[in-house]
N, C-alpha and C positions, 0 to 999 in steps of 0.2 A: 361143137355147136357154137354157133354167135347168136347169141341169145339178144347182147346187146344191139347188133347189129341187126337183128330183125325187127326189135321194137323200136328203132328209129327210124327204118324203111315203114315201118306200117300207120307211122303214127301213133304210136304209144309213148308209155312210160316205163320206165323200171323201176319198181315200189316194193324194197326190204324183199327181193330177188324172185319177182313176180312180174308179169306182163301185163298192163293194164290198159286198152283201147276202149274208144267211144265209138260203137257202132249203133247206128239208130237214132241217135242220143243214149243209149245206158251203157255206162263202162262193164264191160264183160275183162274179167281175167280170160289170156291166152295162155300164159304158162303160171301155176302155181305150185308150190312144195316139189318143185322139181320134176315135175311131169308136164305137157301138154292138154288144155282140155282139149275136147274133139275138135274144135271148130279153130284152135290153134297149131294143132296136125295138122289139120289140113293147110292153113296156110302156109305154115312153114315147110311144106312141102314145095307147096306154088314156089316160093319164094327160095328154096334151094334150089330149083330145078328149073330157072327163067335162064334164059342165054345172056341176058345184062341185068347182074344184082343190085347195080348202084337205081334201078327203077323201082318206084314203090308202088305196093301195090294198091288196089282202088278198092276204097270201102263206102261203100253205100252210102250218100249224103243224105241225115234225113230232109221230110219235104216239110214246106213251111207249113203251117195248120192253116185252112184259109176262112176267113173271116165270114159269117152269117150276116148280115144286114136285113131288117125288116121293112123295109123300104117300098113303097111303092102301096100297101095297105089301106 
């Protein structure tokens, strides 16, 4: 397993041999104490089994918050 090599494709970090991404805005562990959480399974799935590795894969940008104005009152 290239553990390193998927938390640099996905956009993470490697933290004391843990996977740490920002999806949504909240850092979610992908791999922790040696195991996969669910939703780092699955990735690393995607991302063994894509025909070209050197692509990273795409994680949901979040959306900006959009501003209220009381205008017009």
């Amino acid at each position: 397993m290239n553990i390193a090599g998927f938390a640099e494709s996905v956009g993470g970090e490697m933290v004391v041999g843990c996977v740490l991404v920002t999806i949504n805005g909240k850092k979610q562990y992908l791999y922790q104490g040696g195991e996969f959480t669910p939703l780092g399974r699955e990735m690393y799935n995607q991302w063994t089994h894509q025909t070209k590795p050197d692509v990273a894969i795409a994680i949901p940008a979040p959306e900006a918050p959009r501003k209220r104005h009381k205008y017009g009152r």
